[in-house]
C-alpha positions in Angstrom: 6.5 41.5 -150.6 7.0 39.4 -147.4 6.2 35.6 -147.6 3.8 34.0 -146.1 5.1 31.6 -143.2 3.7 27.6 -142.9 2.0 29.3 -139.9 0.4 31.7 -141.7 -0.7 29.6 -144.7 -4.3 29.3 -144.9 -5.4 25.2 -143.9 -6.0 23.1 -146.5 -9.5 22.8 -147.4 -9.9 19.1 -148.3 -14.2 19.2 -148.1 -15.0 22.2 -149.3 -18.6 23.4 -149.1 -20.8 26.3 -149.3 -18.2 27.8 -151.6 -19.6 26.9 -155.3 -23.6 27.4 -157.1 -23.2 24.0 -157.4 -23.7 21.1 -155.0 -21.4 17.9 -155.5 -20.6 14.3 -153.7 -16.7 14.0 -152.5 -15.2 10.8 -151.5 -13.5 11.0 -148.5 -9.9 11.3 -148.0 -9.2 10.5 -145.0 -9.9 7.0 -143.3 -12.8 5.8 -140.8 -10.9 4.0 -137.9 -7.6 5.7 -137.0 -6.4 3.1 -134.6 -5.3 -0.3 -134.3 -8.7 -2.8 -134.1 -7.0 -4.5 -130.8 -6.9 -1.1 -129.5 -9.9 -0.7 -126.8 -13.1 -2.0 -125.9 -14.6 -2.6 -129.3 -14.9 -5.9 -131.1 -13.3 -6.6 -133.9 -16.8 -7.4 -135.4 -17.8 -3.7 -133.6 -15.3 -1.7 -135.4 -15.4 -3.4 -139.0 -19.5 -2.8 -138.7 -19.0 0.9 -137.8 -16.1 1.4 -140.9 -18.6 0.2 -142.9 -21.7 1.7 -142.3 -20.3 4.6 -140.0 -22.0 3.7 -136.8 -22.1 0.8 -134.0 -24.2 0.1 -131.2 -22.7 -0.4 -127.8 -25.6 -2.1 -125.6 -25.4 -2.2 -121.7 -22.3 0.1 -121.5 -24.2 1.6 -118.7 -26.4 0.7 -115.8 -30.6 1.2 -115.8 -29.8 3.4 -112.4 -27.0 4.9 -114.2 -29.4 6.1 -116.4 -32.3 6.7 -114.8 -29.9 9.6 -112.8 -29.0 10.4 -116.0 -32.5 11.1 -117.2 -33.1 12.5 -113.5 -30.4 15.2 -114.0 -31.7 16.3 -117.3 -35.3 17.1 -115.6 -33.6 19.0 -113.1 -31.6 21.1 -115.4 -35.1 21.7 -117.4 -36.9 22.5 -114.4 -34.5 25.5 -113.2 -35.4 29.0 -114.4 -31.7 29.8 -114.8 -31.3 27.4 -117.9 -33.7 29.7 -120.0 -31.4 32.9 -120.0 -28.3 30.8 -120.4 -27.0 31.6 -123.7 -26.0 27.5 -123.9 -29.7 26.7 -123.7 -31.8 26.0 -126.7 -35.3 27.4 -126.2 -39.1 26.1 -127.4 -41.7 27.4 -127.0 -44.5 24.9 -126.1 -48.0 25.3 -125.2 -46.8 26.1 -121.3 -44.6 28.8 -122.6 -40.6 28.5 -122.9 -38.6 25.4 -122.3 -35.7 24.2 -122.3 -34.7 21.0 -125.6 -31.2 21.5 -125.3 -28.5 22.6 -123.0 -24.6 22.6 -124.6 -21.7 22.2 -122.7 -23.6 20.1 -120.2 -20.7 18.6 -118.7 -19.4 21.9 -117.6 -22.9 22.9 -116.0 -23.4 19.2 -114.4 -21.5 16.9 -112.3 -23.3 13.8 -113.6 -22.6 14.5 -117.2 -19.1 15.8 -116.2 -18.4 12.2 -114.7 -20.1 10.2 -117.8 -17.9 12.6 -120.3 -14.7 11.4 -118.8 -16.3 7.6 -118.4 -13.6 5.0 -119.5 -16.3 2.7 -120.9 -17.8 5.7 -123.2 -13.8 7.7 -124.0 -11.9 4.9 -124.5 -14.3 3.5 -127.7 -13.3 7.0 -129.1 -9.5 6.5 -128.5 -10.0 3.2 -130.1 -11.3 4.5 -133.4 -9.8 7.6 -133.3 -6.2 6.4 -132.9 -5.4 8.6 -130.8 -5.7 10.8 -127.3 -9.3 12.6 -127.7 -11.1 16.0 -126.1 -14.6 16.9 -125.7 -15.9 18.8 -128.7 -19.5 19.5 -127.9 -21.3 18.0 -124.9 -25.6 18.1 -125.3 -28.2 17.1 -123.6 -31.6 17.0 -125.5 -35.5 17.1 -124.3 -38.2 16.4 -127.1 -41.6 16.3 -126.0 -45.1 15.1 -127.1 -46.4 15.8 -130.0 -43.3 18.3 -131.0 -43.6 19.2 -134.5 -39.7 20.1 -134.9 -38.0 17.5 -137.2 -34.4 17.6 -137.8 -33.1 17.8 -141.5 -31.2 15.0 -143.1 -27.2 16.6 -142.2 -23.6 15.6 -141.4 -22.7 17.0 -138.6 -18.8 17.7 -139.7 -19.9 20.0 -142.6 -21.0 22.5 -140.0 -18.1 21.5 -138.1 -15.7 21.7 -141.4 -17.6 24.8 -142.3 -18.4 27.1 -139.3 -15.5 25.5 -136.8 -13.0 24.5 -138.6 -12.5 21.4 -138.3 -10.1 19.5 -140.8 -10.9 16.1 -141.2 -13.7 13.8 -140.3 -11.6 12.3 -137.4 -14.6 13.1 -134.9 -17.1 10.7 -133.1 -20.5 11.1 -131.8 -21.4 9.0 -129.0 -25.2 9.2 -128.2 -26.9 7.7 -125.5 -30.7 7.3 -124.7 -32.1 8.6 -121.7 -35.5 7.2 -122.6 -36.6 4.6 -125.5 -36.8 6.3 -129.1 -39.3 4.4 -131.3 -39.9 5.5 -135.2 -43.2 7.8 -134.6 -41.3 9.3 -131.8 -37.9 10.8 -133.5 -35.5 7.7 -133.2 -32.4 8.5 -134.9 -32.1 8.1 -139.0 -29.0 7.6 -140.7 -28.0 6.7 -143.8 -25.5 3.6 -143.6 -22.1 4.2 -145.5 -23.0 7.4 -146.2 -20.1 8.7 -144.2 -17.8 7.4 -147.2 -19.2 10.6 -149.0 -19.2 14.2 -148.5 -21.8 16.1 -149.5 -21.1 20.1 -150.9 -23.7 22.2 -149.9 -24.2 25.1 -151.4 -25.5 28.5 -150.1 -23.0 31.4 -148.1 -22.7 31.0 -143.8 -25.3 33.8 -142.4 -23.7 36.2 -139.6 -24.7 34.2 -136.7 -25.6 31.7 -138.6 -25.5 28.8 -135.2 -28.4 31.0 -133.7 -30.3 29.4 -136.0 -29.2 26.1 -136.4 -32.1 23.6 -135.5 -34.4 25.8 -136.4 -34.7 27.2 -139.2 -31.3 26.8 -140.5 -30.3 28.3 -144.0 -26.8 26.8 -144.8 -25.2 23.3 -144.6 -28.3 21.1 -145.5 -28.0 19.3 -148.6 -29.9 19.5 -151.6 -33.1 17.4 -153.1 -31.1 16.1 -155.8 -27.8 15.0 -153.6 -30.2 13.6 -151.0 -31.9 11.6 -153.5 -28.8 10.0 -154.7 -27.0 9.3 -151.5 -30.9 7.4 -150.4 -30.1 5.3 -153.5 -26.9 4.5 -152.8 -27.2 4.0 -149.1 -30.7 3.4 -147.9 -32.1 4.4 -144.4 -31.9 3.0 -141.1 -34.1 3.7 -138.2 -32.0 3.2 -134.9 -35.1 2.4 -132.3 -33.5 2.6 -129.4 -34.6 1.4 -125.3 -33.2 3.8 -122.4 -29.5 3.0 -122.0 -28.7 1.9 -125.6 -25.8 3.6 -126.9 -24.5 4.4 -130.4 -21.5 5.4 -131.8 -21.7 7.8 -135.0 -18.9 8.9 -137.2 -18.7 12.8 -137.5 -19.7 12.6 -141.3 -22.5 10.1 -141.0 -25.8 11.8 -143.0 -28.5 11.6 -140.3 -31.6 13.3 -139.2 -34.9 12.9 -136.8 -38.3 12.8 -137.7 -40.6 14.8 -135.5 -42.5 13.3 -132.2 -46.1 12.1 -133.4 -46.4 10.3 -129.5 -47.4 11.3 -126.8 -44.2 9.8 -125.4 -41.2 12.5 -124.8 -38.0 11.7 -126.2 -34.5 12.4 -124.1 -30.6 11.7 -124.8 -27.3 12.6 -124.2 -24.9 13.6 -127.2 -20.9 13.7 -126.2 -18.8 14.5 -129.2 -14.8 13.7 -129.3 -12.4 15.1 -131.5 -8.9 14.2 -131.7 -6.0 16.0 -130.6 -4.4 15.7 -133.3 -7.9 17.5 -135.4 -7.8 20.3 -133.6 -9.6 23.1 -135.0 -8.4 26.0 -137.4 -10.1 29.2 -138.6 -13.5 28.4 -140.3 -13.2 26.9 -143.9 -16.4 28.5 -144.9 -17.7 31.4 -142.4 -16.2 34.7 -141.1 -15.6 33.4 -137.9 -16.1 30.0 -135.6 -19.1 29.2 -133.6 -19.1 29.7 -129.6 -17.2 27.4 -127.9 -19.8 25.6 -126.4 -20.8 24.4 -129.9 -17.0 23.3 -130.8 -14.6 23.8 -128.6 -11.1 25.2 -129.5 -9.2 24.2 -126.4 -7.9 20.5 -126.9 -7.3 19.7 -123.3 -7.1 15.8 -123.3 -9.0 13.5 -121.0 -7.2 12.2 -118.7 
């Protein structure tokens, strides 16, 4: 019998989930912050508040005509007819027929986003925490309109990416920045602070296909009753209102979620997602293969 090269050697899976009946809470191996504090942009009092609750705010990063193009852009891309057979568009069907609450890998469709993905003000934050020279994971830009009934599960976002992608190790930020406000009874972002300390094992196998679903009625990578229950104890629950502009920083294993829109008051951002160069994805820890690449992208092209 041959052995098995390093190359060849299946990844260590350091978080594993959706593998066992069983759900469980893991402390995390691997740090929050990567790089030196005097390292970038961010505060000293900026990057000890987001190693310890796994998020920061970063308020008037950009201009209100910066984003009022921003929000612009978004409309534009929702009003052409193209968006609703691209297969990086995220459908709903409202009372006017389809529309268009998400389009992936906007920087690649948009000029606008392209230029605000490669922003020194927004990147350099994620070199700073990440320690490192960083590449755009997964670019989205979000719609959600009055009275929208959709509300998004309490989730980390890096068990999907650990799970369906790949992904290694939490060393993964997502930057999020409001195109218009975000209030409480219209969706604003929930998190659990400190909760990114702790990785929650879901239970339950990945579906064939499984991202075709995801945000709708997804079947794999949400945590249990009794895990959420505990990590609520443990952490408590922040509501990040949020006025047009405002923009926070997320660690990839934060537990967060969104309420649905009881105003009559739509809700827009823009989601931009680094990853390190030195995380770089490997095959799936638990699914048969990884996600398109305009939900986690395999190529780790730095920006430059």
């Amino acid at each position: 019998m041959t052995a098995l090269t390093e190359t060849q050697l299946p990844a260590l899976d350091e978080y594993p989930t959706r593998k066992d009946r069983a759900p469980a809470l893991l402390y995390r191996t691997h740090p929050t912050v990567w790089g030196p504090v005097e390292d970038g942009p961010c505060t000293t009092e900026e990057i000890e508040a987001y190693a310890a609750a796994g998020y920061v705010r970063a308020g008037g990063l950009l201009t209100g005509d910066e984003i009022r193009g921003l929000a612009a852009e978004l409309d534009r891309l929702r009003g052409d007819d193209g968006m609703l057979v691209d297969d990086r568009t995220a459908i709903a069907e409202g009372l006017d027929g389809a529309q268009v609450r998400s389009v992936y890998e906007v920087h690649r469709i948009s000029d606008a986003f392209a230029e605000l993905a490669r922003d020194p003000r927004v990147v350099d934050r994620a070199r700073q925490i990440l320690g490192s020279d960083v590449y755009l994971y997964q670019t989205r830009a979000t719609h959600v309109p009055a009275l929208d009934d959709v509300d998004v599960h309490w989730h980390s976002d890096f068990e999907t990416w650990h799970a369906e992608d790949g992904m290694p190790a939490p060393r993964a930020v997502a930057v999020s920045i409001a195109l218009t406000d975000a209030v409480e009874d219209n969706g604003a972002l929930r998190v659990m602070p400190g909760s990114h300390k702790t990785f929650v094992s879901c239970v339950g196998e990945t579906p064939e296909d499984h991202y075709l679903d995801a945000g709708k009625s997804q079947e794999a990578g949400l945590p249990d009753d009794g895990s959420l229950s505990i990590m609520t104890a443990m952490y408590g629950v922040d509501v990040l209102d949020a006025e047009a502009g405002a923009v926070t920083v997320c660690d990839a294993n934060l537990m967060h979620g969104t309420a649905a829109n009881a105003t009559s008051h739509p809700r827009s951002e823009l989601l931009l997602v680094f990853n390190s160069v030195e995380n770089t994805c490997v095959d799936p820890f638990s699914a048969d293969a990884p996600r398109p690449a305009f939900l986690g992208a395999r190529e780790a092209e730095p920006i430059r």
